[in-house]
Each structure stands twice: as C-alpha cells, then as structure tokens.
N, C-alpha and C positions, 0 to 999 in steps of 0.2 A: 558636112554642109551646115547643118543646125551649129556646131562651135563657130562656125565664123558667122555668121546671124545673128548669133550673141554675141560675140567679139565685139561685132564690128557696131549693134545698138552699143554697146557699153562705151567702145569708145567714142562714138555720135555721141550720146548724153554727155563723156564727160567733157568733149569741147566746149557744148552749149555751156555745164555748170561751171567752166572757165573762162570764158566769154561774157556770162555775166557778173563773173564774181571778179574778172579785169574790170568791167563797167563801175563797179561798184568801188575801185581802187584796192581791193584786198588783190596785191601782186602774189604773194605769199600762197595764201589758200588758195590763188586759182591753178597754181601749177601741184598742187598735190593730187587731184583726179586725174592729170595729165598722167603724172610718174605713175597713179598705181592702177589704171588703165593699160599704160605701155610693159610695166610689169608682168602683169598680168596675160597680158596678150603674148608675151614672147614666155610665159612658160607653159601655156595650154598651145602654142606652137612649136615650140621646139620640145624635138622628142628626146634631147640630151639632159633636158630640166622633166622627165617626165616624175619623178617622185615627189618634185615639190609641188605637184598637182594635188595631193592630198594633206600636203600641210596648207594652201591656199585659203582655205574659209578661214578654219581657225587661225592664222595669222591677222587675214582681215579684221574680223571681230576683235581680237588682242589688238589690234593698232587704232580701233575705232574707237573699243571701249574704254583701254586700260592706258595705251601710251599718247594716245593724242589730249585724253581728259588731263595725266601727268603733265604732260609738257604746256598745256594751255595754263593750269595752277600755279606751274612753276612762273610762267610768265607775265603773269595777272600778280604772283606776288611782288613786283619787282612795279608796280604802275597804284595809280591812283582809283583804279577800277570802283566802282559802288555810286550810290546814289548820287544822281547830277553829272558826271562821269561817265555815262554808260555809252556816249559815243564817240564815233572818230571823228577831229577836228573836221573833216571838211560836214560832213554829216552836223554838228554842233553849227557851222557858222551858216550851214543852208537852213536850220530852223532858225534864227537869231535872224538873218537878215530878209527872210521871208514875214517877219512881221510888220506889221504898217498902221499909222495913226492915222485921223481923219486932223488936219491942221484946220485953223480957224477959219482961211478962206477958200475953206473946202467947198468945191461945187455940188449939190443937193439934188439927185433924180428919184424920182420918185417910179412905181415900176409895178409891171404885170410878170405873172409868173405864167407859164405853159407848162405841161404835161403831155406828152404823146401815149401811144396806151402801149411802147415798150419802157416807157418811165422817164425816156428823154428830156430835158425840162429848156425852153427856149424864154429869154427875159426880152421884155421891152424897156428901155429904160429913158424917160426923159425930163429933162431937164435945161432950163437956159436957154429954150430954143430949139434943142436937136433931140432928135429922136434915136436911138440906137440899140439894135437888133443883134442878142448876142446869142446864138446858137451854134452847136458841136465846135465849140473850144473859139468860134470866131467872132468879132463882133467889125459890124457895119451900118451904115445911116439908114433907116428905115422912112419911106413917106409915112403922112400922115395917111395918105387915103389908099396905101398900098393894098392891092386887093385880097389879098392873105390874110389880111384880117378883116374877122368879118364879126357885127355890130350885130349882131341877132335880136334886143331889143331897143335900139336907135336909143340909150342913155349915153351915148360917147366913149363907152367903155367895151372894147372887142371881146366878145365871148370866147372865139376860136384864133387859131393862127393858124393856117393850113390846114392839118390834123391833129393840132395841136389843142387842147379845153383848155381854159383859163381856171387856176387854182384858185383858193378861197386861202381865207384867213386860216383854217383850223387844219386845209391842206399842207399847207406853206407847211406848219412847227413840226409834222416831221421830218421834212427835210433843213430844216434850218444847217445841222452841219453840213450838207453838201453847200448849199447857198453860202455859208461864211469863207468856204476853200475857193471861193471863185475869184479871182482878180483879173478883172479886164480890164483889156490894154485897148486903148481908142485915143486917136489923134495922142501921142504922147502923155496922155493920163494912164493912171491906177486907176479902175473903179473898186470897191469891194463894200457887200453889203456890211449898212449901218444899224439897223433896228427891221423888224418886219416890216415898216412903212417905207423907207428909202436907204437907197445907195449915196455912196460919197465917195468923191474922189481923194485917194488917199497918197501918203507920201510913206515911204521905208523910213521904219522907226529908228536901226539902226545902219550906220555905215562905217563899213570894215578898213582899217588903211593895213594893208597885209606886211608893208616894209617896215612899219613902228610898232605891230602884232595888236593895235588900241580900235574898240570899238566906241564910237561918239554915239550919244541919243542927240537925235537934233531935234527931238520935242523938251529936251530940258537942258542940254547942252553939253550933258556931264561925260566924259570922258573914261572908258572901264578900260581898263592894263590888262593883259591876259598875264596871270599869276598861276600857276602851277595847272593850267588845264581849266582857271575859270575867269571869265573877268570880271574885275574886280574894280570900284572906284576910288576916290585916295580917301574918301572917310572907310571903306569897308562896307560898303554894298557890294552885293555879287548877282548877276543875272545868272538863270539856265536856260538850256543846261549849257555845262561845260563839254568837256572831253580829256580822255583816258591821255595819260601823259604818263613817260616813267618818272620815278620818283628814285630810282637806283633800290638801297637797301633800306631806307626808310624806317619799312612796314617792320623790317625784321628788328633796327634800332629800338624804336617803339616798344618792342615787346621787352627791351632789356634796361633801355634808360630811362625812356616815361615814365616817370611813378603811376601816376594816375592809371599806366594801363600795363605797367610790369609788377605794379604789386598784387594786384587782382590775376594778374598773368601767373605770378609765380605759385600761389595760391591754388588754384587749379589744376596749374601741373603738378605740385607736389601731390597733390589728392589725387589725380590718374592714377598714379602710380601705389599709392597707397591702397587705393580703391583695388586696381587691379592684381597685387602683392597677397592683399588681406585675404580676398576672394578665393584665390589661389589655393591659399594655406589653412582657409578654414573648410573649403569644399573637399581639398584632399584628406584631412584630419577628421573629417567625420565622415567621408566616403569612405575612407582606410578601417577606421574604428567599425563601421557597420557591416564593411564587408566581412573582417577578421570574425565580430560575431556572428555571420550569416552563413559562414565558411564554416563553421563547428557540425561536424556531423551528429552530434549529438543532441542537438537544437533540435526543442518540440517547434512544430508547425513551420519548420525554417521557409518550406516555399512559401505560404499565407504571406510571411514576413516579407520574403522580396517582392512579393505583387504588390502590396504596400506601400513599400518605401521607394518604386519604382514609379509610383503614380506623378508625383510633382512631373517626372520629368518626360510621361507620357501627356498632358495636359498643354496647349501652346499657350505659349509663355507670354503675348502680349496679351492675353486674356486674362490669366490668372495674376497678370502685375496691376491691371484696372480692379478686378476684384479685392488684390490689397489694398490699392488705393482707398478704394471706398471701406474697407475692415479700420483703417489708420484713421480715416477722416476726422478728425478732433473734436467736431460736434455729433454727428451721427455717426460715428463710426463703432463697431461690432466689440472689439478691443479695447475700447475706453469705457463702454459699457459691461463688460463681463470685470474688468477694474474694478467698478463703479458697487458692481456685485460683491465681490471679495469684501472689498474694505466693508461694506455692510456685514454681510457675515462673519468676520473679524469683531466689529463695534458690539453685534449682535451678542456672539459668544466669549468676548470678554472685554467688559462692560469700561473700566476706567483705561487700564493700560492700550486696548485697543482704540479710544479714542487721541492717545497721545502721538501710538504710532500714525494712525490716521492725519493728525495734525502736521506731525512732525515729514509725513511725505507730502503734505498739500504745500507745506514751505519748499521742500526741494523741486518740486516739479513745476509748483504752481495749483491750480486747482484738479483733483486726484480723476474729473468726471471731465476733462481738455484736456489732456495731454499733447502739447502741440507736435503729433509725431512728423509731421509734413512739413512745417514750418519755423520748426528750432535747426538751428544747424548741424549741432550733434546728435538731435536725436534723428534727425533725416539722414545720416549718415551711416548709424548706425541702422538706422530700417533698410537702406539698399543693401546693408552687408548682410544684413538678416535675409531677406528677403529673396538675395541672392544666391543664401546658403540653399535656401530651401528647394530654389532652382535649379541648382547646379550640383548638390550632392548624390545626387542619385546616378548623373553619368560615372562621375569618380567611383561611387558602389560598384556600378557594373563593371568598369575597368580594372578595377582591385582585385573583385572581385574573380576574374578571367586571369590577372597575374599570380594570384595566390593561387590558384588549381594546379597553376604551369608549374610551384616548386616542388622539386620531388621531396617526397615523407620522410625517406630515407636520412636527408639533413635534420631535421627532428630528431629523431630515432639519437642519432650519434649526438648531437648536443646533448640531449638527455641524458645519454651514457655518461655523459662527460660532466655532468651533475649542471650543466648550462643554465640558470631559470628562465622564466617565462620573458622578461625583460630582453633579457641577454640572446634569445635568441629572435627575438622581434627587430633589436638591434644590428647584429652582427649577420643574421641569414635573411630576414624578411625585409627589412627595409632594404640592403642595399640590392637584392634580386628583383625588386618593386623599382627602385630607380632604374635602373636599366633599360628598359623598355617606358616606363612613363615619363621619363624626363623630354622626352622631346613631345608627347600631351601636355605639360604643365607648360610647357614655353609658349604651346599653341595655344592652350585654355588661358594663360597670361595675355598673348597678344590679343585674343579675342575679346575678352574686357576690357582690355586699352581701351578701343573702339566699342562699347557697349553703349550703342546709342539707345535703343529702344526702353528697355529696364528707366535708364534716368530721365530720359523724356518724360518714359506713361506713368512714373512713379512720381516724380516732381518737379520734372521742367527746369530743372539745375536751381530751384529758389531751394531757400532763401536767398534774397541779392546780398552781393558782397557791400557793406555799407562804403560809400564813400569809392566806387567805382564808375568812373564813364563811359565804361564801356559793360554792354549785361553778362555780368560773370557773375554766379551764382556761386554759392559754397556747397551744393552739390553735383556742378558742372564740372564732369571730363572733358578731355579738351577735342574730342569730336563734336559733344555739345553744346561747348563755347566756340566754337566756328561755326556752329549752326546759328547762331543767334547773333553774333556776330554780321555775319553776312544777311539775314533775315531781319532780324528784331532790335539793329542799334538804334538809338536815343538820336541820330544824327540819318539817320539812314542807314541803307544796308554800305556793311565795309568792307566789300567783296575781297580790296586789296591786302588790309589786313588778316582776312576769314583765308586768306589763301596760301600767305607766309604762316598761320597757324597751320596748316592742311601740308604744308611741305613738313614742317616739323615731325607731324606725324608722321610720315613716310619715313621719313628717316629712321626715325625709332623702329618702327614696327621693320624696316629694310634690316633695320641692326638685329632684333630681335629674330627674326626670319634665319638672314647670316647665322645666326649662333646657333638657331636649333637643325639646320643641314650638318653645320658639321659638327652638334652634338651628335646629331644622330650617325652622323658616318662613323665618329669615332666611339660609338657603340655599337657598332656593326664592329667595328675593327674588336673592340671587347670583348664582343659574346661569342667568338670563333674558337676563342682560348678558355673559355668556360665549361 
C-alpha cells in the first residue's frame, strides 16, 4: 500500500512539473518527468523488472547528475548561450515589449497610495477630471465623495480607504518596485507610474512585426532586425536581451580559425598537457627515487623518514596551495625573503666576487628581494610544477613503495649472480614490474591534472594574461580553467556558448584517456597471469 502512495505522489508531482513546464513552452523537458515517472512506476510494479529495483536510485542520480549536465553542454555548445542570450525568444520578446514610454501628450494623475495591514496596496488615481480606483489587479471610476474614503482631518486628502491607511512619502520608496510593475488598463489607456508624485499614461515602447522578425521603437522610429538572437539597428545598436539561438559549429570554428581566440586557445591546451605530462613524470621520479631509498632495509630511522615525507600529502591541499601562495608573494613573501638572506650572507662572506654574482642575478631575475613568482609566466609555471611535486609525491612514495615490497628478492639474488649492476637491474627487473600495476595510476593521476582546477585557481588564477587575447586566457590556464572564466569572467560577458564547446573538448580527451587506461588495464590483467 505505502509503494503505491508513493507511486502515485511521484507520478501527481510529475504531471504538475509537466503542466507547467508545457505552460512555460519547454515541450521537451516537460515530457521527461512524464517517461521517468512511468519508468519508474512500471518497474517497482512489475515483479519481472524486480532486480532493476536496486539499480533505480543510482541510475537516477547518474542521469540527473552526469548525463543530463553532458547532454545539456553538449547542446549549449552548439547555440549562442551567455550574456544577453540567456533567454528563449518568446521569454526575450515578453520583456522587450512589456516596456513602455510616457509620450509627450501623456495624460498626468497624480495619486494616493493605501496599504491594508496584509500589505495589499489600493491607488487612487486622478487626473483630467476622472477619478480611478485601482485595487487587486482591477481598476474602475471612483466618486469623489465615495464613502470609503474617509477625510479624517477635513484637508481634502482621504486618510483611509476602507481598511486601507494612506502611505507617506518615506512609505511609498520601499515599495517603489512593486509600484513601477503596475500597468493599468482603464478606458483603453496604459497607466504606469512616473516619479513618486504621478502616473502617466503610457504607450509600448516597442512593437514586434513577427512575419519580418523587426522590432520598431516608435519613440524614435528606428527600426532593430533580429540578427543572430539580438536585435540590432542598421548602424549596430543592439537592445536586450536577446535569446539563445543556435549558431551550428561556430563556437567550435572559433576555437580553430579565430586567431584572436585560437592563438590564446592553442596556448593553453598545449600547457594542459604539458602541465599535466610534467606532473606525471616529476611526482613519479621522485616518488620512485624516495621510495627505492625508503625501501632499503638498512636505512637508519627509515620509518621517521616515511612519516615525513608522507606529511605534504596527509595536510589538505587547498590549504597548504593558499599557504604557498602567500610564501611566493613577491613583496611579502617568505621565499624572496630568505633569498634576500643568502645573497647577503654571500656579499657578507665574500666581499667583491659575491657582489658581482649578486649583480649579475639581480640583471637575470630583476631585483633578487621581487622575484615575480606569481606574475612572470615561466616562473608561475614552473611554481605549480614545484609546488605540485610537493603535493603529489608522496602518494607515488606510497604506491612504489607497496609495489617494490610486492617484487620477490629472489630476482635480485640471480641478477646479482649474473654480475647485473645496480642500473641494470632497476632497469630490466624494477621498473618494468613497477609498470605493470601503475600504469593505469599514472593514466589516472594524468587525467586528474588535466582537470586540476583547484591548484591553478588558489595558486594563480591562470594570470598572467595572455598579452593580446580577447578572450581571459591566462599562461597559467588549463583548459578547465579557461572555461571557468570564460563562461564567468569574459571581457564581453559570460560565453556560456563557447565555455561549453571548450567543456566538450574535455570530455573527449579525458573519454580518450579513460578508454585507454580500461583496456590498459585489462590487458594487464591478461599479462600478469603469465608472470
């Protein structure tokens, strides 16, 4: 009894949220609560679907979270989506023709405001002779001497209107936005207020011909073309907002033939990948190196040392990247100052040649006590790959460290015999027994930095900017973090559309990358049977 109670709310709600999301013209999204309602329904009833009762949530979730966000990016890259843009035509031409002027032989009421004490607000408004009484959405002719309103100190101005108190001047300015959304309709006028002293009767600013797609202002005459989802006038004025239009492949063109925004493009991606390659290679090579030494049983204090070198990576990591932050800061920072130290105790302890090397690095860097580590591009570069090591070396420690336990001694022993050196067997036995099982880690610790938004955000926000780009692409911008700012922080507004065809791009790569380490790892499975 309770499964169909729920059933049957779930499917009631999802009529309503397709009912009104028909209303709203979204034909599309209003039949998907419909399908995964009826889905739904027919597999907590029928007992021949009963196993797909427990894949049910987490499907749901996977389709809410992972495939409807895919499929809505994918779709958005393909349209003019972003700032001015942001709605559907019919949605854009109901705010555009809901505006209205007061024209020169606009009629002038001047007017009393009410308040009830559930906040209801009743106006009086007159003008030219007529009185008119606009309360819960209606307006009608009011007497003069209607007895509703009542004159409490005989100055000609009604105190009350029913139950209604007359507001003040200082009452009025918080409500002013509701007062400016009111447009009353009486005897074929607009009314809508003019300033806090009076209404005027007003005319629509603009008016739409839907067969020639052109909006006229007939307060100045001009005439706007609807062009690509905005309209536009023949010199290149544009009113908003507009609305989302598709554009086809555009967004994706842009990233390849636009200079202006594929040289800054190209730029970036190559650094992704650089960033994330380098990372790779320098966390595994000092993770490998540290574990081989930590692996030596004959290492004094060997544990001391792994609780040590284990700390970066027990410490969270958005913390300790703000910490570097401020150690780098090129005025105050920790790092430019113990710099600043050296070179004196250098100058200090030899006296002529230490002031030349002194000199001769203040010319390469610039000044030895600013080092701009944040704000040059190579050396910002090189601080996230630094700073990344430090991050990220200690998981590869432990990882190495668990595979190097795993080879047996015995392969030792015979290389040795076999007069092997130390190389030759780091070579031939340890490394490629260490591939084996971590190649499909480094594919993942690879795609993981693809996507390493936090690190480049709190460490430097992708600046320094790319000189001479329109779009904010930074030269320490991965290309998660140039979608982020893209769609956030352009120069023009946000460029959802383009922020989205970048955002596909990703997918793909990281889809490729993904692909590749399944079935590295399967055919490392197929490997190590025969080992």
């Amino acid at each position: 009894m309770a499964k169909v109670v729920l059933l049957g709310t779930l499917v009631g709600v999802s009529i309503y949220v397709c009912v009104f999301l028909l209303a709203k013209g979204m034909y599309i999204p209003a039949a998907m609560p419909l399908i995964g309602a009826g889905l739904i329904s027919y597999i907590f009833l029928s007992e021949k679907r009963y196993p797909l009762r427990w894949l049910v949530p987490g499907l749901l979730f996977l389709t809410v979270m992972v495939v409807y966000p895919i499929g809505y990016t994918f779709v958005s890259s393909f349209t003019n989506v972003g700032t001015g843009h942001m709605l559907g035509k019919e949605q854009a031409l109901d705010q555009l023709l809901d505006r209205s002027y007061a024209p020169e032989n606009a009629i002038t009421y001047s007017f009393l405001a009410f308040a009830n004490p559930a906040g209801d607000i009743a106006l009086v408004l007159e003008g030219e002779g007529e009185r008119i009484l606009y309360t819960q959405g209606t307006a009608s002719a009011i007497a003069v001497d209607d007895p509703r309103l009542v004159d409490e100190d005989g100055d000609g101005r009604p105190e009350r209107f029913s139950n209604y108190a007359r507001l003040s001047i200082p009452q009025l300015v918080p409500r002013l936005s509701d007062l400016e959304a009111y447009r009353i309709e009486y005897d074929n006028k607009i009314i809508g207020l003019q300033d806090l002293n009076e209404f005027r009767t007003r005319t629509p600013l603009y008016v739409y011909d839907a067969e020639a797609e052109t909006m006229t202002d007939q307060q100045t005459g001009v005439v706007y073309a609807a062009m690509e989802g905005i309209f536009t006038s023949a010199d290149g004025v544009e009113i908003y907002p507009g609305y989302k239009v598709s554009v086809g492949i555009r967004n994706y063109l842009a990233l390849i033939r636009n200079p202006q925004i594929s040289g800054p493009f190209a730029m970036v991606f190559g650094w992704t990948f650089a960033f994330a390659t380098l990372t790779v290679l320098l966390n595994f090579a000092l993770g490998l190196s540290t574990a081989i030494l930590l692996n030596d049983p004959f290492l004094r204090f060997r544990t001391l040392y792994r609780v040590l070198m284990i700390i970066p990576y027990a410490l969270p990591a958005f913390i300790m990247i703000l910490v570097w932050r401020g150690m780098l800061n090129q005025h105050f920072g920790i790092i430019n100052k113990m710099l600043v130290s050296a070179a004196h105790m250098i100058d200090y302890a030899v006296n002529y040649v230490a002031v030349n090397v002194f000199h001769t690095t203040a010319v390469l860097f610039g000044d030895v006590t600013k080092i701009p580590w944040l704000s040059n591009g190579m050396l910002a570069k090189a601080s996230l790959l630094l700073l990344n090591l430090w991050l990220g070396y200690p998981y590869m420690m432990l990882i190495c460290l668990g595979a190097l336990q795993s080879i047996p001694a015995s392969l030792y022993e015979a290389a040795r015999v076999d007069g092997a050196s130390w190389w030759q067997q780091f070579w031939k036995i340890t490394l490629p027994l260490l591939l084996m099982p971590l190649a499909p880690l480094l594919i993942g610790a690879f795609a993981f930095n693809f996507n390493n938004f936090t690190l480049i955000w709190l460490l430097t926000e992708g600046r320094p900017a790319i000189a001479g780009a329109t779009t904010p692409a930074g030269q320490t911008d991965i290309l998660i973090s140039y979608t982020y700012r893209l769609a956030f922080e352009g120069a023009r507004g946000n460029q959802l559309g383009l922020a989205a065809a970048v955002s596909v791009m990703i997918f793909v790569v990281i889809a490729t990358i993904s692909a590749i380490n399944f079935r590295l790892t399967g055919a490392l499975e197929e490997l190590s049977k025969n080992v």
